[in-house]
N, CA, C and O atoms as a GROMACS GRO file, in nm:
protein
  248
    1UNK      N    1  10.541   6.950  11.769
    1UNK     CA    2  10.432   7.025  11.825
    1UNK      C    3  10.450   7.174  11.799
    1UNK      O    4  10.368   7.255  11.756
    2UNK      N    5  10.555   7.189  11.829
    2UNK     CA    6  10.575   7.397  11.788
    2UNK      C    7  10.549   7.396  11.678
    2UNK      O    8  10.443   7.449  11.646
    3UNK      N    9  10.649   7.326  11.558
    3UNK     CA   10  10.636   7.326  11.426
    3UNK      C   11  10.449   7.331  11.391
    3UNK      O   12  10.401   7.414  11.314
    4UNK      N   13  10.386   7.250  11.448
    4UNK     CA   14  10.250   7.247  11.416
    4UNK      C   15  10.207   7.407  11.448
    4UNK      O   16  10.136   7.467  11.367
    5UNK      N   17  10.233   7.443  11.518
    5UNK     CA   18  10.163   7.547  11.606
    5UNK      C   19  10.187   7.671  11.511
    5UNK      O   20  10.090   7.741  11.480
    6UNK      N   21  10.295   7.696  11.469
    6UNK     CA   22  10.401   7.762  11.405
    6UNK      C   23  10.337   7.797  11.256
    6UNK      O   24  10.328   7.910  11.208
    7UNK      N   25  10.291   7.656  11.188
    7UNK     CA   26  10.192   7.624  11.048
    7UNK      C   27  10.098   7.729  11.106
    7UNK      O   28  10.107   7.852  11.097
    8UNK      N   29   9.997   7.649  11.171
    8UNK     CA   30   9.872   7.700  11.192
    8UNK      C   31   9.870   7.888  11.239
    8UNK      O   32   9.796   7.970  11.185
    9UNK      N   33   9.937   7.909  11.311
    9UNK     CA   34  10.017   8.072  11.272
    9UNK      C   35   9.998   8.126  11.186
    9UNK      O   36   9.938   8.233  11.172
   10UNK      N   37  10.058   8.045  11.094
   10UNK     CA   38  10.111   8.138  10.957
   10UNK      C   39   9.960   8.162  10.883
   10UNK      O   40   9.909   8.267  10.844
   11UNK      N   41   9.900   7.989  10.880
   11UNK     CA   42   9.826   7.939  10.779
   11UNK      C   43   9.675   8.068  10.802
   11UNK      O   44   9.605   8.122  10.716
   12UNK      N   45   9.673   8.079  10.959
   12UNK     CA   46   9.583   8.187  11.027
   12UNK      C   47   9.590   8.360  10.975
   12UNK      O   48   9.498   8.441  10.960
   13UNK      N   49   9.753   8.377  10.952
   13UNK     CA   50   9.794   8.515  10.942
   13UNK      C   51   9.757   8.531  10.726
   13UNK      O   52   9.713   8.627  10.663
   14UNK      N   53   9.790   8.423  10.688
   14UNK     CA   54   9.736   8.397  10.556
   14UNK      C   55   9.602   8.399  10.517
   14UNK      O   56   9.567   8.423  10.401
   15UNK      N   57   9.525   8.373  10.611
   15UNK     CA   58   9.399   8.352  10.554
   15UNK      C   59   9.348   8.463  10.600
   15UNK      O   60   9.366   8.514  10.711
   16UNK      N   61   9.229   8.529  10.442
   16UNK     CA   62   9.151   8.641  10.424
   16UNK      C   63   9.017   8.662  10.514
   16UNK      O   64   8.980   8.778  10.535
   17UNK      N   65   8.950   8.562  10.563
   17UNK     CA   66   8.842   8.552  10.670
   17UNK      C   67   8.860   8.631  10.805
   17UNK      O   68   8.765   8.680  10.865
   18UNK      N   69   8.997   8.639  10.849
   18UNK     CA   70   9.036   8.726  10.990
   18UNK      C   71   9.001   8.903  10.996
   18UNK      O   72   8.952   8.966  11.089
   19UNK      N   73   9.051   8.955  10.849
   19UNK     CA   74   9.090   9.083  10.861
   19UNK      C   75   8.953   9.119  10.781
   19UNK      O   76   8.914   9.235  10.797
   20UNK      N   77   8.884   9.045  10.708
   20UNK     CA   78   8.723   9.094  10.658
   20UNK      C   79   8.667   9.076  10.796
   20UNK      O   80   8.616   9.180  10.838
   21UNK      N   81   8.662   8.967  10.882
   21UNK     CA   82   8.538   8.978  11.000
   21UNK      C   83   8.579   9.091  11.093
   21UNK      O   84   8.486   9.149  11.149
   22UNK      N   85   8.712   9.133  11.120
   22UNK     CA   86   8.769   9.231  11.161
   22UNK      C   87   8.703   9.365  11.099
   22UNK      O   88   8.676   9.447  11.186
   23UNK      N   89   8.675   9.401  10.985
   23UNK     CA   90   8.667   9.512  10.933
   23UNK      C   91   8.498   9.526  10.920
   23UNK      O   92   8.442   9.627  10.878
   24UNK      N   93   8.441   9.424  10.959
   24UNK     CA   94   8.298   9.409  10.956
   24UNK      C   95   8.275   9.422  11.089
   24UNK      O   96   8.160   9.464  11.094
   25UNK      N   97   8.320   9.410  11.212
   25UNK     CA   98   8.327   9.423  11.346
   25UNK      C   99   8.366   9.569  11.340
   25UNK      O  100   8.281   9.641  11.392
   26UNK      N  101   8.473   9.632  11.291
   26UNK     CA  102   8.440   9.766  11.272
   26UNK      C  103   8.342   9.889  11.251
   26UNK      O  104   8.305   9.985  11.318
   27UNK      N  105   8.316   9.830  11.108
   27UNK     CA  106   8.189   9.929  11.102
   27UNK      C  107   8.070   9.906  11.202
   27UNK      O  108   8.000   9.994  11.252
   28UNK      N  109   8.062   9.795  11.218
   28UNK     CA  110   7.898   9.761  11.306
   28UNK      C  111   7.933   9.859  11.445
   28UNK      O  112   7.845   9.918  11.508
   29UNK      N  113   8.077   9.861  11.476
   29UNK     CA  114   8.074   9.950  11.634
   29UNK      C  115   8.088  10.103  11.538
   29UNK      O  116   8.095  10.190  11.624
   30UNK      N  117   8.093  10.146  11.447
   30UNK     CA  118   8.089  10.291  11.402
   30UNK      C  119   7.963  10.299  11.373
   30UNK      O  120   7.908  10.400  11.415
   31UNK      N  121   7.883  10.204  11.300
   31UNK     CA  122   7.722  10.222  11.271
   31UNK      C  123   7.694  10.252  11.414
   31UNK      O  124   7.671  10.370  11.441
   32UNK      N  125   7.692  10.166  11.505
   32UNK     CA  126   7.615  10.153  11.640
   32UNK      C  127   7.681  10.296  11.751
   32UNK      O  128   7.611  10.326  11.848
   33UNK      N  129   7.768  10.348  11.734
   33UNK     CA  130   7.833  10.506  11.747
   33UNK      C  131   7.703  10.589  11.697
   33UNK      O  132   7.621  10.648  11.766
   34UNK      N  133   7.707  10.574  11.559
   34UNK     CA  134   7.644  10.682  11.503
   34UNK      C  135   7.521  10.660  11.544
   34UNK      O  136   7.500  10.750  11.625
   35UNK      N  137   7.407  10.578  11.535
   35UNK     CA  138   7.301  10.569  11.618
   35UNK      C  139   7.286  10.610  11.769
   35UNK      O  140   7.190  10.668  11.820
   36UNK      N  141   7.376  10.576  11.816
   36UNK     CA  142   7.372  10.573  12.012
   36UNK      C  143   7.368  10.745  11.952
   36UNK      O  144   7.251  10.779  11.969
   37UNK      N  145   7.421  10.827  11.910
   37UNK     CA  146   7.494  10.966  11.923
   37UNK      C  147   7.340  11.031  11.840
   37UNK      O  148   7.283  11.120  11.904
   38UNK      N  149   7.283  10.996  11.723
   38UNK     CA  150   7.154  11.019  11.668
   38UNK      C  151   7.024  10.998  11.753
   38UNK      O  152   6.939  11.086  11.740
   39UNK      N  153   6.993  10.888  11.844
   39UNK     CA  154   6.937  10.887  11.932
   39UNK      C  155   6.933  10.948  12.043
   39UNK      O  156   6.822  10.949  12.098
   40UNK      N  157   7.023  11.003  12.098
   40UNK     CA  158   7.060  11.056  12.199
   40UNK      C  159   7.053  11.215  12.181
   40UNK      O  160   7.029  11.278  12.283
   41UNK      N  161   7.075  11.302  12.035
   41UNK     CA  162   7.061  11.412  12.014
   41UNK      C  163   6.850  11.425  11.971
   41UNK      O  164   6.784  11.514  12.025
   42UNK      N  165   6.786  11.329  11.881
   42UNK     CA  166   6.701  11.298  11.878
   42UNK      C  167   6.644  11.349  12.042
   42UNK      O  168   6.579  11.452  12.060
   43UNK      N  169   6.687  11.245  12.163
   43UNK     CA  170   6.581  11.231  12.254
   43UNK      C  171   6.616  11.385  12.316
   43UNK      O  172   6.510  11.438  12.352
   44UNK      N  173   6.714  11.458  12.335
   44UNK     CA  174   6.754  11.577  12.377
   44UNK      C  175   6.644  11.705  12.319
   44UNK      O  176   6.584  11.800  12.368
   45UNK      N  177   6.660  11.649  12.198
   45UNK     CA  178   6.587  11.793  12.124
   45UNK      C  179   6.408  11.764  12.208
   45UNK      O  180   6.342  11.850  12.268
   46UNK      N  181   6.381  11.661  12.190
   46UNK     CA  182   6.205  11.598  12.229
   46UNK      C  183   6.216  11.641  12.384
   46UNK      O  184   6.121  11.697  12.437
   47UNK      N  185   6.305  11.621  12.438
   47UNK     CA  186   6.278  11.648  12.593
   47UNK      C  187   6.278  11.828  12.576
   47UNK      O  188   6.193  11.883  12.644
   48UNK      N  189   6.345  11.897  12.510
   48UNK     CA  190   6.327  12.032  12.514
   48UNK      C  191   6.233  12.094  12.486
   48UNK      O  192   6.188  12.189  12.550
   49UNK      N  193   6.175  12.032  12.353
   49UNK     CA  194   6.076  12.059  12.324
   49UNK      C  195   5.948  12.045  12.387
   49UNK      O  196   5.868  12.134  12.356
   50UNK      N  197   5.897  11.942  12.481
   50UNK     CA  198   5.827  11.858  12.606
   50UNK      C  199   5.848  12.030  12.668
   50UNK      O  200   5.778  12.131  12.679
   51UNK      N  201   5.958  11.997  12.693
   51UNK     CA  202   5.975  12.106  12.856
   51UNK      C  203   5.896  12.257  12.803
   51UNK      O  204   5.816  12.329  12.864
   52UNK      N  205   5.952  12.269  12.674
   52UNK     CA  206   5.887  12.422  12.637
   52UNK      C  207   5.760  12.451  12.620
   52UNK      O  208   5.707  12.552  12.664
   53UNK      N  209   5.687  12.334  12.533
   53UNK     CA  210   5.530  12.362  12.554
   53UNK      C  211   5.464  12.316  12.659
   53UNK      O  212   5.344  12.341  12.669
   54UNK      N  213   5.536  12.234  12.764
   54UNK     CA  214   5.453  12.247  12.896
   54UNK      C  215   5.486  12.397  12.964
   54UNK      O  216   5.408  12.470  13.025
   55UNK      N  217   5.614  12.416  12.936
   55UNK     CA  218   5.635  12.579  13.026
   55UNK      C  219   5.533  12.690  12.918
   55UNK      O  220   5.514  12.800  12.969
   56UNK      N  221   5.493  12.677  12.831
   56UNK     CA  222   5.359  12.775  12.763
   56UNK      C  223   5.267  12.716  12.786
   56UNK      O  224   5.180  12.804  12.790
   57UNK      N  225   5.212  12.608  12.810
   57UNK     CA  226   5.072  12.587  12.853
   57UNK      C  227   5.084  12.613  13.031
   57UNK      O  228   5.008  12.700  13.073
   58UNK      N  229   5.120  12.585  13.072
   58UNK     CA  230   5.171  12.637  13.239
   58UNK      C  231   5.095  12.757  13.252
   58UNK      O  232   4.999  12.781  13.325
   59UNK      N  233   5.185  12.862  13.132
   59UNK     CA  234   5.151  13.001  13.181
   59UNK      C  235   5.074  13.058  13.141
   59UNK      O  236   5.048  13.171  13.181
   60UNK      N  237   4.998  12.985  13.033
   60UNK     CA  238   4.829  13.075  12.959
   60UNK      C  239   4.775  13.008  13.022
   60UNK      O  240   4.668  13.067  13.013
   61UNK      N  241   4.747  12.899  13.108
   61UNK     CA  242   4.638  12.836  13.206
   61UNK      C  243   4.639  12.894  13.315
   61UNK      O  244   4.526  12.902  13.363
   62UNK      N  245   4.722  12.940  13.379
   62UNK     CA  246   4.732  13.007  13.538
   62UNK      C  247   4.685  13.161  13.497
   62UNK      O  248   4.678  13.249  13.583
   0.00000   0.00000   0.00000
């Protein structure tokens, strides 16, 4: 039973499928970084921009 266990170990640490889905699980959390961080500067700039031409229409209407 170890001996089995022991194979399947190795046969696991041998095979090329682990460290590609590994490195593909990588980028997808650096893609999905770079979006969350692009979206988030995106919605920052729009809310400033929101805030500024309501604060100029504010003050040529009053």
């Amino acid at each position: 039973m170890l001996s089995n266990l022991k194979r399947r170990v190795v046969e696991f640490l041998k095979a090329e499928d682990g460290p590609t889905a590994v490195e593909y699980a990588v980028m997808l959390a650096l893609i999905i970084v770079v979006c969350i961080a692009a979206i988030s500067a995106l919605g920052s700039n729009a809310s400033n921009t929101f805030s500024y031409v309501g604060n100029k229409v504010n003050t040529t209407s009053s």
